[in-house]
BAFI-3210 file (N, C-alpha, C; in Angstrom, 3 decimals, decimal comma, padded with zeros to 6 digits):
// residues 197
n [1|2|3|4|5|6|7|8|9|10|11|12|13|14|15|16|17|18|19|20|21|22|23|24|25|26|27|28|29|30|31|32|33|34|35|36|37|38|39|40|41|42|43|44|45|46|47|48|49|50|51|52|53|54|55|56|57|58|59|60|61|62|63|64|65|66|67|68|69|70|71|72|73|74|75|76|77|78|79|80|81|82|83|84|85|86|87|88|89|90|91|92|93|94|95|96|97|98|99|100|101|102|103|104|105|106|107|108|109|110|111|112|113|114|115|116|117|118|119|120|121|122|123|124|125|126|127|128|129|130|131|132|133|134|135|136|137|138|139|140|141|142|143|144|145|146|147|148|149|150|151|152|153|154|155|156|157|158|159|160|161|162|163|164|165|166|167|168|169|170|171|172|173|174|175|176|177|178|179|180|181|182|183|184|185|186|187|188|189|190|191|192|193|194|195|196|197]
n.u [-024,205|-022,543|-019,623|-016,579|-015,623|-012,861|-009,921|-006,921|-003,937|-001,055|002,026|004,309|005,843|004,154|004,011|003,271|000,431|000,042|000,493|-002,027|-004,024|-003,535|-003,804|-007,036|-007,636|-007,316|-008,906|-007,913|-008,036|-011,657|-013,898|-013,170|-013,183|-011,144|-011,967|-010,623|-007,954|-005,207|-003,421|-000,614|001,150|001,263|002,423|003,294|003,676|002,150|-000,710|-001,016|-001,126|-003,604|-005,458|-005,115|-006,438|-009,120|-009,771|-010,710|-009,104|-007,617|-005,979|-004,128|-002,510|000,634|001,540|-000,832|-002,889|-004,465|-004,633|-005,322|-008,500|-009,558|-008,665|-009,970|-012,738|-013,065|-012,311|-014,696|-017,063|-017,015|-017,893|-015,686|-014,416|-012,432|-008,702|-005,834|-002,434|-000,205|002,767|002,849|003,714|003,509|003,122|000,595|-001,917|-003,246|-005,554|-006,768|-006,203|-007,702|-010,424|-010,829|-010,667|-009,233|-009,369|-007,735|-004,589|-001,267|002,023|004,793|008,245|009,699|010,016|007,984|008,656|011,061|013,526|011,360|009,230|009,296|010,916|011,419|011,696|011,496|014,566|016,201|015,139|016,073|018,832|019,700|018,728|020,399|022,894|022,817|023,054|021,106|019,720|017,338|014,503|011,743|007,781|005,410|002,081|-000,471|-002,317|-003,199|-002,293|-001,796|000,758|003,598|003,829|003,308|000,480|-001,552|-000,577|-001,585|-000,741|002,679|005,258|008,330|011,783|014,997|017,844|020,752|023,806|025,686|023,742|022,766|020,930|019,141|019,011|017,678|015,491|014,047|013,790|012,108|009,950|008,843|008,393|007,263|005,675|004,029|002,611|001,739|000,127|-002,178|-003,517|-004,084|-005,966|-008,116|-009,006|-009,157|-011,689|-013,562|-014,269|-016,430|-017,898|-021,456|-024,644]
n.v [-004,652|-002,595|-001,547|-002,286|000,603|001,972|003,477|004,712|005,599|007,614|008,640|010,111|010,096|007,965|005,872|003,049|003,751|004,455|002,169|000,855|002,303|001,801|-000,802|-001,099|000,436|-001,256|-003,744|-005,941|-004,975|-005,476|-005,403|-003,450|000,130|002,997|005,426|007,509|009,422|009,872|011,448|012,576|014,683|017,311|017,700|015,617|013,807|011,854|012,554|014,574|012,547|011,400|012,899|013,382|011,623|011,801|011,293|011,873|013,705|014,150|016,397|015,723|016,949|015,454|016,267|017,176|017,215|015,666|013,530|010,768|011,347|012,488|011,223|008,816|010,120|011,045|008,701|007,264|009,347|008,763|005,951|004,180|001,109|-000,539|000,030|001,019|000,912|002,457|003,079|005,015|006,640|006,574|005,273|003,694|003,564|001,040|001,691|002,460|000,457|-001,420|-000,428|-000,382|-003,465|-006,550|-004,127|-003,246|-002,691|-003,456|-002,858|-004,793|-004,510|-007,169|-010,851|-011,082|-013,063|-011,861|-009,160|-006,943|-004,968|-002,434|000,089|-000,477|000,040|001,238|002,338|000,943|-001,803|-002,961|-002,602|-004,198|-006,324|-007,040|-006,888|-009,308|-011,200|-012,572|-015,042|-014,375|-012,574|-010,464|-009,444|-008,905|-008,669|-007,452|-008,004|-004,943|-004,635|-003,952|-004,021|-003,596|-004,481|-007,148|-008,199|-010,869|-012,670|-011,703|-011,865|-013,223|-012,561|-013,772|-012,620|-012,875|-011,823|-010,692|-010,546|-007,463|-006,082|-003,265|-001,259|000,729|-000,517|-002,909|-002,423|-001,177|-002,953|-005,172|-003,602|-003,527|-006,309|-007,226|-006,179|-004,072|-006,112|-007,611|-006,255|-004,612|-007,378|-008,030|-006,462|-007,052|-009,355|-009,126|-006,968|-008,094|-009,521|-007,171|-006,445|-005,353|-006,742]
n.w [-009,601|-006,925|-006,510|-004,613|-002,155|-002,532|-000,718|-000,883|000,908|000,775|000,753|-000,938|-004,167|-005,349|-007,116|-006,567|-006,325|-008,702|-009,952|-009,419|-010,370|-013,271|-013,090|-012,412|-014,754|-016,789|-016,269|-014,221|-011,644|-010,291|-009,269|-006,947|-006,860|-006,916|-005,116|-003,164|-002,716|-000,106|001,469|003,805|003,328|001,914|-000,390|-002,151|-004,945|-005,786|-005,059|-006,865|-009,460|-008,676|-009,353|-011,727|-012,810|-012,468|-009,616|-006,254|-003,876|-000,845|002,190|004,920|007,398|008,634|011,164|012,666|015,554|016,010|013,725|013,266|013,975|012,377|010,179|010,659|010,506|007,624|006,583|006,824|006,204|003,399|003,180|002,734|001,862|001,613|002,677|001,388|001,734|000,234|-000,289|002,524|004,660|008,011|011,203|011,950|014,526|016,802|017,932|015,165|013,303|014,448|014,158|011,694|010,983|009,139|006,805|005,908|003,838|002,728|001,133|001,095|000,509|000,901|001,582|003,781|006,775|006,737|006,707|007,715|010,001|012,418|011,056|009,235|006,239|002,783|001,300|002,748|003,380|001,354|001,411|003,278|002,626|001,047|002,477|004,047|002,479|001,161|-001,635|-002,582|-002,679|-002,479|-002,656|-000,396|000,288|002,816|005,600|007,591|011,385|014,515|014,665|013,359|010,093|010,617|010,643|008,929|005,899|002,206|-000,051|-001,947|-003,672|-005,552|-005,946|-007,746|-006,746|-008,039|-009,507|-008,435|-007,799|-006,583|-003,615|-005,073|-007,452|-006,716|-005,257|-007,617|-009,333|-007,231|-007,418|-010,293|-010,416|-008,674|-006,491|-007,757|-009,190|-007,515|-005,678|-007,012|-007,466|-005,137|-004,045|-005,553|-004,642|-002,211|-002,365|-003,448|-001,240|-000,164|-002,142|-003,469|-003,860]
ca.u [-023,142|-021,842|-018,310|-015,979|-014,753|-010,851|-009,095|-004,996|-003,039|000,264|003,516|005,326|005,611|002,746|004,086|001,973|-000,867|-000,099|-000,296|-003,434|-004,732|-003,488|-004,599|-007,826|-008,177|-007,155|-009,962|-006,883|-009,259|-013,202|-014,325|-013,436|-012,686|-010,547|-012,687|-010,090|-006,495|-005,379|-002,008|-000,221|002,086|000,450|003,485|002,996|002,980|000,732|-002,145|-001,144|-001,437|-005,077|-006,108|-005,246|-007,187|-010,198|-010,165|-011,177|-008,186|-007,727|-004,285|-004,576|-000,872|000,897|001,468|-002,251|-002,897|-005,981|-004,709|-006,303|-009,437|-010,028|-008,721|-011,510|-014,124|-013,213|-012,706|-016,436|-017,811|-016,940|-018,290|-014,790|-014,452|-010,951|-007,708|-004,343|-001,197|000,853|004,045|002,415|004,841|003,262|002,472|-000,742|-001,997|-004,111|-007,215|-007,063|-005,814|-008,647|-011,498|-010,730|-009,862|-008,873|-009,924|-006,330|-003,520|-000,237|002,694|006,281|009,272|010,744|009,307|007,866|009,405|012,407|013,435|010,291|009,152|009,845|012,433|012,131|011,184|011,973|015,266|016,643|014,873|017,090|019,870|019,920|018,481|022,189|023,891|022,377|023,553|020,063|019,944|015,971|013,615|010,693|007,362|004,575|000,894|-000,678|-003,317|-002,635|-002,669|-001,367|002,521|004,241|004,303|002,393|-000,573|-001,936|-000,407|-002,909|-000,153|003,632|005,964|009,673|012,082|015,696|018,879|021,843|025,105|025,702|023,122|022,878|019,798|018,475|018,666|016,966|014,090|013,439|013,025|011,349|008,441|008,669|008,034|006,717|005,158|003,084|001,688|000,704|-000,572|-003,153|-004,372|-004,461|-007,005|-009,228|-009,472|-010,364|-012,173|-014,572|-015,999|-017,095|-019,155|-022,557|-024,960]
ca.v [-004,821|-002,180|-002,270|-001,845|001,286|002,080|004,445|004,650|006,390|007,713|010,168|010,074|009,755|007,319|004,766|001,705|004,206|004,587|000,426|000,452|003,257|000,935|-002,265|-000,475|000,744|-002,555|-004,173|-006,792|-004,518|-005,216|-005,888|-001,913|000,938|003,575|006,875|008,344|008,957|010,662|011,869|012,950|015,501|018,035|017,913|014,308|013,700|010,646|013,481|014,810|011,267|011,029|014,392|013,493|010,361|012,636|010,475|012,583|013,685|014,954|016,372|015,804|017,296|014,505|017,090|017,538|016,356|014,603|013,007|009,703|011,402|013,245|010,392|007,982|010,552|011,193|007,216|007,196|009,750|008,285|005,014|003,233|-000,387|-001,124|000,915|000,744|001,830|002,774|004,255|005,719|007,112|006,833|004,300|003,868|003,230|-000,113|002,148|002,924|-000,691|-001,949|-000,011|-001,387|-004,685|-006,600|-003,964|-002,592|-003,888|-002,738|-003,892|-004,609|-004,740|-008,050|-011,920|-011,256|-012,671|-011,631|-007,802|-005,741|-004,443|-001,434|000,686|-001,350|000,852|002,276|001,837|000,072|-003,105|-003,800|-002,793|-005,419|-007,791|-007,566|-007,165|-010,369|-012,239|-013,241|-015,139|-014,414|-011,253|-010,131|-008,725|-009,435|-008,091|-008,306|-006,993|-004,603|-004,593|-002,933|-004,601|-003,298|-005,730|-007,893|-008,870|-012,156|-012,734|-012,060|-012,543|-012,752|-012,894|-013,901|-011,755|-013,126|-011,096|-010,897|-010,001|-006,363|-005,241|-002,042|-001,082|001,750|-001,054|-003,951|-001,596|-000,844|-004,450|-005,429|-003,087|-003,565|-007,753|-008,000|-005,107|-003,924|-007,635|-008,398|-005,042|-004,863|-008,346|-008,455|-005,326|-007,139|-010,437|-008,172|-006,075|-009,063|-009,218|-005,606|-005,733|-005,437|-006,831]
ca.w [-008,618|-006,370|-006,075|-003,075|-002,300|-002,121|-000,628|-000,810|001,525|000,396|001,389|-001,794|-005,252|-005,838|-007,962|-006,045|-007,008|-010,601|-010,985|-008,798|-011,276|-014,245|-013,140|-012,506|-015,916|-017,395|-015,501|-013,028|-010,466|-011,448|-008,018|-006,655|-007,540|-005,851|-004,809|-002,581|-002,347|001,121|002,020|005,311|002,980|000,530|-001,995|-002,675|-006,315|-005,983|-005,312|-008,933|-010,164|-008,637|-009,459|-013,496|-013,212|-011,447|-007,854|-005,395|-002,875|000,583|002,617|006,135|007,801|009,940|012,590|013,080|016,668|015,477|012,616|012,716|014,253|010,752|008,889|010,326|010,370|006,471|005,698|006,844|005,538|001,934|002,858|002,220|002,617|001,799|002,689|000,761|002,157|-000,841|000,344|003,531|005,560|008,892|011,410|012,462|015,716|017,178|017,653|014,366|012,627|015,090|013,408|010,046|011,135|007,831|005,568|005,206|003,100|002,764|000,105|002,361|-000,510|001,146|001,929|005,175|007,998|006,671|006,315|008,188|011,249|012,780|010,464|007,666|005,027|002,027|001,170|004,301|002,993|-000,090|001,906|004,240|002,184|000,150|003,407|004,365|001,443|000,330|-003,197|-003,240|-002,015|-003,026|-002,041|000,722|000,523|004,194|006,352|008,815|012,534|015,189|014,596|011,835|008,914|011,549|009,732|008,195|004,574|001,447|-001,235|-001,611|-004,914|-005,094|-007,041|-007,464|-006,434|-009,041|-008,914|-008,857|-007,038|-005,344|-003,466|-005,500|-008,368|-006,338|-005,419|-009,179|-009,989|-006,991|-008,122|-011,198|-010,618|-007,479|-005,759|-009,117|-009,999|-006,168|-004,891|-007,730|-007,444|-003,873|-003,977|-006,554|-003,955|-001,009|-002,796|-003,756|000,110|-000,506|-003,457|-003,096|-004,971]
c.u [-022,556|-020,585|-017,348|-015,609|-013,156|-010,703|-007,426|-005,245|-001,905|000,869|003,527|004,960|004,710|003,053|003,070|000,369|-000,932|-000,266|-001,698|-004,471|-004,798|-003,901|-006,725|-008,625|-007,693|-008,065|-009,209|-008,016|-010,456|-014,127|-014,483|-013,070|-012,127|-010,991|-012,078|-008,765|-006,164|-003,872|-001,726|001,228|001,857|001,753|003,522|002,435|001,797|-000,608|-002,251|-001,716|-003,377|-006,124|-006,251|-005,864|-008,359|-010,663|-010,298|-009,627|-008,282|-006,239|-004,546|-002,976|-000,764|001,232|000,056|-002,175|-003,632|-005,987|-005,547|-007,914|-010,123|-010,025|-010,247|-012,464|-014,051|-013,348|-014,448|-017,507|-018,062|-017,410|-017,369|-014,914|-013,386|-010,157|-006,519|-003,388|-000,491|002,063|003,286|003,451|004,480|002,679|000,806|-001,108|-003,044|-005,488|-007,501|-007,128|-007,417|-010,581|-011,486|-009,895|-009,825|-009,843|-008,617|-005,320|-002,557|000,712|004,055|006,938|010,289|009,529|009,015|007,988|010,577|012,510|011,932|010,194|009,747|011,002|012,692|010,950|011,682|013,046|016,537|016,555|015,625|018,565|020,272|019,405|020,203|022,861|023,730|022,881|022,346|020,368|018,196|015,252|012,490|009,431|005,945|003,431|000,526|-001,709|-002,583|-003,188|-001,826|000,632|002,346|004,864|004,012|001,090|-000,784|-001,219|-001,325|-001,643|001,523|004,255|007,826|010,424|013,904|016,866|020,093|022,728|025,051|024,823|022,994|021,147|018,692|017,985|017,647|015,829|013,741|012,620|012,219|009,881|007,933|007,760|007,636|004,913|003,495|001,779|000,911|-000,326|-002,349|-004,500|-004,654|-005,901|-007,841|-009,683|-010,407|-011,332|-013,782|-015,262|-016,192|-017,952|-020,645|-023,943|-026,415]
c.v [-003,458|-002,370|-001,852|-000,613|001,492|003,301|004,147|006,385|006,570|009,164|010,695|010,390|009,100|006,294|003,338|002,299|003,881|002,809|-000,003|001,020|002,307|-000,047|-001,839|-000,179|-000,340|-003,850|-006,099|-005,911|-004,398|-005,003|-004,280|-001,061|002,065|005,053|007,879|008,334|010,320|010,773|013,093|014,186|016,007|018,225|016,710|014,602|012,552|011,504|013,934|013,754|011,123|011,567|014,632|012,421|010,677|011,607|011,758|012,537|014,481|015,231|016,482|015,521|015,986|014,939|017,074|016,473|015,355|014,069|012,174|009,860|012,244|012,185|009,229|008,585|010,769|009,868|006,669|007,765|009,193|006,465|004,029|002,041|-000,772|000,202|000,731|001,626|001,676|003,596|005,458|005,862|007,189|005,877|004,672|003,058|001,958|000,656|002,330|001,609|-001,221|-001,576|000,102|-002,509|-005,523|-005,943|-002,819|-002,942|-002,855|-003,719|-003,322|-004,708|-005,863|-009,161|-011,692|-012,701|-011,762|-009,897|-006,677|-006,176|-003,681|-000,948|000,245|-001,005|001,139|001,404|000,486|-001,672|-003,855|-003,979|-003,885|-006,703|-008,018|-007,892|-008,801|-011,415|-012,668|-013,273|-014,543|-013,478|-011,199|-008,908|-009,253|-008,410|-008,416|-007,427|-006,245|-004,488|-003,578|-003,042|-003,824|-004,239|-006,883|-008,868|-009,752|-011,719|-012,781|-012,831|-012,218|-012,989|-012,600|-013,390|-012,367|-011,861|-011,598|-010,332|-008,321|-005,612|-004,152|-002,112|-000,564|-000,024|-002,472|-003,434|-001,971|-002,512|-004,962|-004,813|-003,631|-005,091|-007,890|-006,984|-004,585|-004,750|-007,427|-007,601|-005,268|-006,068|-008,803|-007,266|-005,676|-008,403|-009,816|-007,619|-006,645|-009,383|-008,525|-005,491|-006,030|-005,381|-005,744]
c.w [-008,244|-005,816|-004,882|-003,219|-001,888|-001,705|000,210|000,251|000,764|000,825|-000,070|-003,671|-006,316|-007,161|-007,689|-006,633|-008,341|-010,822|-010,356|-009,582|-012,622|-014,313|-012,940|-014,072|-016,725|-017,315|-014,157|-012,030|-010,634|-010,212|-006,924|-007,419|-006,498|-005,900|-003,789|-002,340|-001,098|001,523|002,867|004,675|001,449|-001,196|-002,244|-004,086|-006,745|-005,518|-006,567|-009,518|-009,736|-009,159|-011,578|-013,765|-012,412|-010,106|-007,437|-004,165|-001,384|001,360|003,941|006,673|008,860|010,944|013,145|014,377|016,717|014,263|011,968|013,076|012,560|010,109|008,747|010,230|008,490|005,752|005,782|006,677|004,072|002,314|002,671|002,978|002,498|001,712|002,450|001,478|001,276|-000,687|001,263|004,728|007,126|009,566|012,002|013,647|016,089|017,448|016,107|013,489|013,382|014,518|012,297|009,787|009,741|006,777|005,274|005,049|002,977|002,075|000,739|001,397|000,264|001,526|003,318|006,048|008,189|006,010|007,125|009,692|011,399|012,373|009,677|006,260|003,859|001,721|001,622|004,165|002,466|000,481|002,956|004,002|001,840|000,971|003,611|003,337|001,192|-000,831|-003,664|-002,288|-002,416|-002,107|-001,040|000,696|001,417|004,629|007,380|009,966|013,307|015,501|013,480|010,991|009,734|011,488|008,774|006,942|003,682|000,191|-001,040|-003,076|-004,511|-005,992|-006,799|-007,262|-007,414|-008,662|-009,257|-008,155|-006,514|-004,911|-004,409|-006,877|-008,182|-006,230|-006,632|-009,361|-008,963|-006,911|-008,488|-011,093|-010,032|-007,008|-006,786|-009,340|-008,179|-005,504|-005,900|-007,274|-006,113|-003,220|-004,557|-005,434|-002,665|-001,054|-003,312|-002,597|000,111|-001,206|-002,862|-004,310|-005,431]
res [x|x|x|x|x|x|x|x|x|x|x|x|x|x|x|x|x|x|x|x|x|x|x|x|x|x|x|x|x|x|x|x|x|x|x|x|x|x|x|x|x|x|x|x|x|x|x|x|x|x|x|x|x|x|x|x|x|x|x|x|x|x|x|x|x|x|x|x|x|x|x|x|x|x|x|x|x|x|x|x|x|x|x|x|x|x|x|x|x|x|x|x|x|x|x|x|x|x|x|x|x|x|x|x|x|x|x|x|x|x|x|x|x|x|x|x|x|x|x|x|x|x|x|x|x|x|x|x|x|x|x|x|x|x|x|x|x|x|x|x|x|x|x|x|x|x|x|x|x|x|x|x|x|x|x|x|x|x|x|x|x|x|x|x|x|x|x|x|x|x|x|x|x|x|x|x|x|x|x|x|x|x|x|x|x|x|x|x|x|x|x|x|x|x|x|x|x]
***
């Protein structure tokens, strides 16, 4: 069995990496394996993280005028078949969603309908979940298209809201419970039309 290949995108820190790396080496991912991590901002510590678990990385500036013309000529040189957005800081355009029509997933930190689309990132999420008075949040694995947070549902998990809340502290836990568990196992389902026998 030949198994799918992966390659994550990411800005940031790379925490979605590190449980994609862990579930990976735990074998929750048996189906691919992730041969490239690619980020739009060379101080990204989720390139450290790839670079101590020897993936193969690449830094391709988000100024570059030809961003996504590098990125697809590099997602096809490596052969990739699935593409993670792990804290990717950048939208991506319908030519580009269009030439890897569901073979890219992305993990939203809220129950999609509710909380995303355009500007609903990052922290912004949690915050307006609380504003909102939600008793229940969570997280939404999905394909992407040319909407933002637009794409079919693969998996979603529900994370409750307690008193006290602040954002910074809702984040944490919806990682920790949601984001972590679904990202993983939604990369091992996809990742299963890829293999080759």
């Amino acid at each position: 069995m030949v198994k799918a290949k992966i390659a994550v995108l990411v800005s940031g820190g790379g925490t979605n990496l590190q449980a994609l790396i862990d579930a990976q080496k735990s074998g929750i991912i048996k189906s691919g394996e992730i041969t490239l991590v690619v980020s739009n901002n060379e101080n990204a510590y989720a390139l450290e993280r790839a670079k101590n678990n020897n993936i193969e990385t690449a830094y391709i500036p988000s100024k570059a005028s030809d961003f996504e013309t590098q990125l697809i000529k590099l997602l096809k040189d490596k052969n990739i078949d699935i593409i993670v957005l792990a804290g990717f800081m950048k939208i991506l355009s319908e030519n580009f969603t269009r030439t890897f029509e569901n073979r890219i997933i992305n993990v939203h930190p809220s129950l999609i309908p509710s909380f995303c689309g355009k500007g609903y990132y990052g922290l912004r999420v949690h915050e307006e979940a609380l504003k909102y008075g939600v008793k229940v949040t969570g997280a939404t694995v999905h394909f992407v298209n040319e909407i933002p947070d637009g794409g079919s549902i693969i998996l979603q998990k529900a994370v409750y809201i307690e008193d006290g809340d602040t954002p910074e502290v809702l984040q944490k836990r919806v990682m920790e419970q949601a984001e972590w568990i679904i990202l993983p196992e939604a990369c091992e389902l996809v990742s299963q039309k890829y293999i080759k026998e």
